[in-house]
N, C-alpha and C positions, 0 to 999 in steps of 0.2 A: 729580721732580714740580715743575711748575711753579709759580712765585708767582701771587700778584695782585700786581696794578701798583698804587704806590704813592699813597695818597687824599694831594690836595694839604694838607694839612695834616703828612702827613709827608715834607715838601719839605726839603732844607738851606736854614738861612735865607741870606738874600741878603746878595752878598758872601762866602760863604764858599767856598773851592777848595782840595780835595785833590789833589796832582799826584805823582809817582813823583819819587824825589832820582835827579838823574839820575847822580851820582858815586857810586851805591853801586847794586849789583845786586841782583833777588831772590836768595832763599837758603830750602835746607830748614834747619827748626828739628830737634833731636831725637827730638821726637815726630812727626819727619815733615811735616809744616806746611810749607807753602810762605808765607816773611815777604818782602812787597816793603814797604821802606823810602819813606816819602812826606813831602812837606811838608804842612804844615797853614796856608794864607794865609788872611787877611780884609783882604777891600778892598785887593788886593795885597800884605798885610805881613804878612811871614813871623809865624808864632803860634807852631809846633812841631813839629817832627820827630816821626812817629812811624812805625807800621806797619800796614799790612794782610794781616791772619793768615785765607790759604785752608786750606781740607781740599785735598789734591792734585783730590782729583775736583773740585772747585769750578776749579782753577787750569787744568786738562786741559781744560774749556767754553773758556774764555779762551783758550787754545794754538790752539785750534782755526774762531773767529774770523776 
């Protein structure tokens, strides 16, 4: 089922960029999950490493792109 599009108040604030770590690949978790590994920058500088945890069906939209 489709979203609604996002009301400008829930924007990421500016300067802030999520990107894929390009030295580590996605990965299924145990529970199935598909985890791609991403940087977390502000204003270019790096903040944190972390992840982006799809349902497979969420990750299959994306495949298909």
């Amino acid at each position: 089922m489709p979203t609604e599009p996002k009301k400008d108040s829930q924007k990421a604030p500016q300067g802030w960029r999520m990107d894929p770590l390009p030295s580590r690949p996605a990965y299924r978790d145990d529970a199935g999950n598909i985890r791609v590994p991403m940087w977390l920058t502000k204003n270019g500088r790096h903040m944190a490493d972390t992840e982006m945890i799809l349902l497979p069906s969420e990750a299959a939209l994306l495949a298909t792109t």
